[in-house]
N, C-alpha and C positions, 0 to 999 in steps of 0.2 A: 110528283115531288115528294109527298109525305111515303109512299112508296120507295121511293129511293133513301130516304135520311134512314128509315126505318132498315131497309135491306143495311147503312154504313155502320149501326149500330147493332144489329146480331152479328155481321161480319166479326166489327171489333171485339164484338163477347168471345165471339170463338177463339179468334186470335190471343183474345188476354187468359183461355183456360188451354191454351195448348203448354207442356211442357217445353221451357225453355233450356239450353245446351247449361250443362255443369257448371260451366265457367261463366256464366252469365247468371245462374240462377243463385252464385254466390260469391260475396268479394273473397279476393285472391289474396291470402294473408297471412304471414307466417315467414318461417325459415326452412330453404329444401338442399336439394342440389342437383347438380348437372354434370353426367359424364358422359364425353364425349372418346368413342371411341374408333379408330379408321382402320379397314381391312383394303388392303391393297390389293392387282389381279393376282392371279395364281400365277403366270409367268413372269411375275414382276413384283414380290408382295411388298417390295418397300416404297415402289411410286403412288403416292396418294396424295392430293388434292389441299388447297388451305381453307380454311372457314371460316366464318365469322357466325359471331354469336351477339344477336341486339337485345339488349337487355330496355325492360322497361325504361321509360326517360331517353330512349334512343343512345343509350350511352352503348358503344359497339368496341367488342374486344376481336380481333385477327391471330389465327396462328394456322401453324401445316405438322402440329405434333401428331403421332398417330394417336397416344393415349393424354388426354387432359381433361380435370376434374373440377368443375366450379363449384365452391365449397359453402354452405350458409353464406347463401343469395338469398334475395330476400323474394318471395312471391309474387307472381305478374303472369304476365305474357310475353314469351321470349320467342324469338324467330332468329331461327337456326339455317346457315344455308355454306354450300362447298361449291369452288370453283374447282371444276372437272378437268384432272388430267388429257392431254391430248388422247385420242382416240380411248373413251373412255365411257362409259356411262355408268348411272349408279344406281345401290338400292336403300335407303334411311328405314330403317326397325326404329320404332321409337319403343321400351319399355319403362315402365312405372311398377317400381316398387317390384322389379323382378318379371313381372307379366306384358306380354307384349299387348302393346293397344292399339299400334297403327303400323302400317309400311306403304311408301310411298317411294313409287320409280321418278322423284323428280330431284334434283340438287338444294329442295329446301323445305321445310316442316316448321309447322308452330308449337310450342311447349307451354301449354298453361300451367304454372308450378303452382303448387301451394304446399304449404306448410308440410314441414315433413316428408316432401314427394321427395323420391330419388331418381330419376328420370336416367335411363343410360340411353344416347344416339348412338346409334352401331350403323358405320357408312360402310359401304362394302363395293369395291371397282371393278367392273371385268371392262376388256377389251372387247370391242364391237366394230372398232372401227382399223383393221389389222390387215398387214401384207407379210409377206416373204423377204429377208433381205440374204442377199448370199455373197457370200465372200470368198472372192477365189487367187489363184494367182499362178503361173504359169514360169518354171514349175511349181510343183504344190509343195508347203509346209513352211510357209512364210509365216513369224508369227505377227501378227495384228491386234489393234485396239479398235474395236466399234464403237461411235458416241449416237445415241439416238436423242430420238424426245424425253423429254420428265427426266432427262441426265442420266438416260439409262448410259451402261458402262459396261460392254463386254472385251475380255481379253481370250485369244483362241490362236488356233493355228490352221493356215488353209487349207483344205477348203472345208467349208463350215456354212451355216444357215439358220435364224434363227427367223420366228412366229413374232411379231413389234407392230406398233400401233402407227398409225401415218404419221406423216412429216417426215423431215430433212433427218440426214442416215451420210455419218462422215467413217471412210475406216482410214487408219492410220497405221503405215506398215513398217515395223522394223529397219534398220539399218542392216546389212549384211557386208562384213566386213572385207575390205579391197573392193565394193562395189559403192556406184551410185547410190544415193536415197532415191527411195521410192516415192514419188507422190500420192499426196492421200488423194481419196476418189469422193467421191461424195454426189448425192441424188436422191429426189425425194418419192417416198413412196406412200401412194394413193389406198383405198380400203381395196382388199381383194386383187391385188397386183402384185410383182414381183420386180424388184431391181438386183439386178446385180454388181457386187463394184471389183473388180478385177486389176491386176497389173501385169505386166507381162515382164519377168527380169532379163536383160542383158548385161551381161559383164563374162570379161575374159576368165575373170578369178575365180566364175562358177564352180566348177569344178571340184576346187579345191576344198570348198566348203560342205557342211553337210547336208545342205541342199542339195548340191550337185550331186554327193556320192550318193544320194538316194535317186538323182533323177537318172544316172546311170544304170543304176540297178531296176529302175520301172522298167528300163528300154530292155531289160531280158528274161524280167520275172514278172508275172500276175500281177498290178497293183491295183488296191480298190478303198473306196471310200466306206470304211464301216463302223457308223454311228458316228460321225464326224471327223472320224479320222484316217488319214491317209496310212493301208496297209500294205506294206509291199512281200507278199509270199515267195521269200528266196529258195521255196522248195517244189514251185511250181512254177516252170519255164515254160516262156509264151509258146514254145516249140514244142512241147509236150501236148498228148493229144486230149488231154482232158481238160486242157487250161481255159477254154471256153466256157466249161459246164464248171468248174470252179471259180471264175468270176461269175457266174450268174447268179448261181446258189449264196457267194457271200454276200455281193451287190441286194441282195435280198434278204439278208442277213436268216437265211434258212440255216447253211453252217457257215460260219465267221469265222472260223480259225481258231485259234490258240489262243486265249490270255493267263499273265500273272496271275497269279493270289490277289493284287490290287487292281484287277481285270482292266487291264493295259493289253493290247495286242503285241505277239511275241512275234508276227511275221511269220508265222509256222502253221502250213494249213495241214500237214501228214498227210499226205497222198495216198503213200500205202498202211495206212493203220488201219485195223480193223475199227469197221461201226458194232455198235454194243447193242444190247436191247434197249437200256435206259436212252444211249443218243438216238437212237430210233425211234422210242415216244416222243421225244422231243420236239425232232425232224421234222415229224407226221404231220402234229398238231402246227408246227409252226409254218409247214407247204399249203397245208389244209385251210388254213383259217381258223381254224379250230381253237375256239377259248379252254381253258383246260380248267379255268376257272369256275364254271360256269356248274360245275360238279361239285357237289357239298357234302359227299358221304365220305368216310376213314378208308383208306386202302386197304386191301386183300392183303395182297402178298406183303408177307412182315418184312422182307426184306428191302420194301422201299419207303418202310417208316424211316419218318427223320431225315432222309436225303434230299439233296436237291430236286430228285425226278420224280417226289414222291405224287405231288397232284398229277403229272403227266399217266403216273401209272394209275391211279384213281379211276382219271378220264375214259382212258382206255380202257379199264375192266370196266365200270359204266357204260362204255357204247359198245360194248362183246367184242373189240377187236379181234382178229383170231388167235394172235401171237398172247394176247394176256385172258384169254378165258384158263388158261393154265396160270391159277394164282400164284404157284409156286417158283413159276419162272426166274431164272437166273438173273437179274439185272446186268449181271458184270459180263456176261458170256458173248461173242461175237455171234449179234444176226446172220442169217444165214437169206441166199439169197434168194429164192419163196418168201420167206418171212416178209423180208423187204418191200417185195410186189403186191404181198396180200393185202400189205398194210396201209400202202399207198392208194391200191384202188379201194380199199375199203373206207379208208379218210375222206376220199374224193368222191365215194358214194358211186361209184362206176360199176356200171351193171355187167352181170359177168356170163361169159357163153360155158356151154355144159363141153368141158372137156372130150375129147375125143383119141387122144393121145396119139397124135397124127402130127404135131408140130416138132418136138425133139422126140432124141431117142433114148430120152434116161428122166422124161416127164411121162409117168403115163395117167388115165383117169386115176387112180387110186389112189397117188399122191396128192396129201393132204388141202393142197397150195394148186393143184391142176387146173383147176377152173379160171382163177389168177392171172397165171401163168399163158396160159393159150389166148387169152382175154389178151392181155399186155402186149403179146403178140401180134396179134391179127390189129390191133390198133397204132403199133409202130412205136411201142414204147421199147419194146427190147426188139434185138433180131431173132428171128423166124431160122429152123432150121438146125442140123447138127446137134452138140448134146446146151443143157444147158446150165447145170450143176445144181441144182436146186437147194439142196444141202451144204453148198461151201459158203465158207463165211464171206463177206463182202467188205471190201476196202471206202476209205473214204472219196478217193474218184471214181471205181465206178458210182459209187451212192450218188456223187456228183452228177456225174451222166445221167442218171437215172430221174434224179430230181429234176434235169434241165431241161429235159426232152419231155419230162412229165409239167410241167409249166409250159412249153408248145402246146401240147395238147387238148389238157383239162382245165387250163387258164386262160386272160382272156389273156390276146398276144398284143402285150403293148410293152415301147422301151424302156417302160419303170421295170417292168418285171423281168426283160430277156436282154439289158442291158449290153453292151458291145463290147470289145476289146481295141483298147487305143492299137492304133499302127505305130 
């Protein structure tokens, strides 16, 4: 017994010389403040959550501003906490006086203020809990309202798709004039899934409209979805024999076609226009996978300062391409088609057989690009046999062909990437 009392009393000694927490070690006393600040997700930065703020004496203020400032309050202990948008989680920075002192992944923190303390809450949302919603409609280029969770609010034109947090997902489709309304579609979507709300139009008055005159024009020219929007290439007919390997290449957005100065698609893919050196870095890197970024030194050749292709030409002299170990290179001058092939298997990192000059009759070993060349061959990217012009410049379908048949190949073969052509 005297053993034990004795063990409750060194105990307590111990206990009474350990250092006690700040806020404990001294009353909370004074005038501070408290700013409350909310960062919303990146695909959503204006949906963020409401909070409430309990002030000593339990007296409890509610709001969903993103920025709000409690002014000379008077010092205590405050508990701070945010109800969490649909599919959402969060992170709370608590800083004091400028310096961060805490972070916590839960929807609530405590704030010992005291005099003078300037405390900023900095809430911050990403999406965690996210599907696919897509919006389509047959024919395409209907325009629509999407209403999600957290009052998100998209306005677009079919067919379209965006990244959105679960729950119920309403779209709401245009009236089209001398036609029925369309009904809205609506369905919920789960974490990691996919809905899609679709309508299908019938009306006799199609036609006349300019939905119709574009769904006429899909049924005889290329149409493809690029970067959301429906582009119909009235210069490339399903009947042409390149039109396969031009929708694949845009479908992949490797070449897209034409845009405005307010980069709008013009419909205009140039079949026959020559490819350049600069669209040919571009090509590469974008068939490749190839970040062009990922290069941090000034370009070589002065003539692709300041331009748009200039990081692509960077990259390029950076990974010794063959086409750009010649700093001085033209940028504006038509590829030629070796250059093309070199360029390709050398992006793709494809190992190359020792010419023999036995495949054409106008390739022999000594040509620069031979190795290339007879490689590309014997693997079924170009045909085998006759001459093969190694030096003429190249147009934007065959480049097309070239690309497309180089995605069979060197890629893995799935229908994101070798996409089809409607019937």
């Amino acid at each position: 017994m005297k053993t034990f009392f004795s063990s409750l009393v060194i105990t307590g000694l111990v206990l009474a010389l350990l250092p006690l927490p700040s806020i404990y070690a001294q009353e909370l006393k004074g005038i501070g403040s408290i700013f409350i600040q909310q960062v919303g997700p990146e695909e959503d930065p204006n949906v963020v959550g409401s909070w409430t703020l309990i002030q000593p004496g339990n007296q409890r203020t509610e709001g969903d501003e993103k920025n709000f400032e409690f002014e000379e309050i008077e010092a205590g202990m405050y508990r701070f906490s945010v109800k969490l948008p649909k599919g959402t989680s969060v992170v709370i920075d608590l800083l004091l006086n400028g310096q961060q002192v805490e972070t916590v992944e839960r929807p609530q923190i405590s704030i010992p203020l005291d005099g003078l303390d300037r405390y900023l809450v900095k809430v911050t949302y990403a999406y965690t809990r996210t599907g696919i919603i897509a919006i389509n409609s047959s024919p395409p280029g209907l325009i629509f309202t999407l209403k999600g969770p957290n009052d998100i609010l998209y306005v677009g034109k079919t067919p379209q798709s965006y990244v959105g947090p679960e729950g119920q997902w309403t779209a709401y489709f245009s009236d089209i004039e001398g036609c029925p309304s369309m009904p809205a579609q609506a369905d919920k979507l789960v974490k990691d899934s996919r809905i899609t709300l679709s309508v299908t139009i019938v009306c006799e008055n199609l036609k006349d409209t300019d939905i119709g005159r574009q769904q006429e024009k899909s049924l005889e020219f290329v149409t493809v979805t690029v970067e959301g929007k429906t582009v119909v290439f009235d210069d490339v007919k399903l009947s042409d024999w390149y039109a396969p390997f031009v929708y694949t290449v845009a479908r992949a957005a490797i070449i897209s076609g034409y845009k405005d100065r307010s980069g709008n698609p013009e419909g205009k893919f140039g079949p026959t226009d020559y490819v350049t050196i600069a669209q040919l870095a571009k090509v590469a890197h974008k068939f490749s996978g190839t970040d062009e970024t990922q290069v941090r030194v000034p370009v070589i050749n002065t003539r692709a300062k300041n331009q748009w292709f200039e990081q692509y030409f960077a990259s390029a002299e950076q990974r010794w391409w063959e086409v750009w170990r010649d700093r001085r290179v033209d940028p504006s001058r038509p590829a030629a088609r070796g250059e093309v092939i070199a360029t390709i298997l050398r992006a793709m990192n494809v190992r190359t057989l020792w010419a023999e000059g036995k495949t054409f009759s106008d390739v022999s070993p000594t040509n620069k690009y031979a190795n290339a060349i007879e490689t590309a061959a014997a693997d079924g990217l170009i045909d085998s046999g006759g001459s093969f012009r190694p030096n003429d410049p190249i147009n934007r379908a065959e480049m097309a062909k070239i690309i497309g048949k180089a995605i069979e190949l060197y890629i893995e073969n799935t229908p994101e990437t070798n996409g089809y052509l409607n019937p």
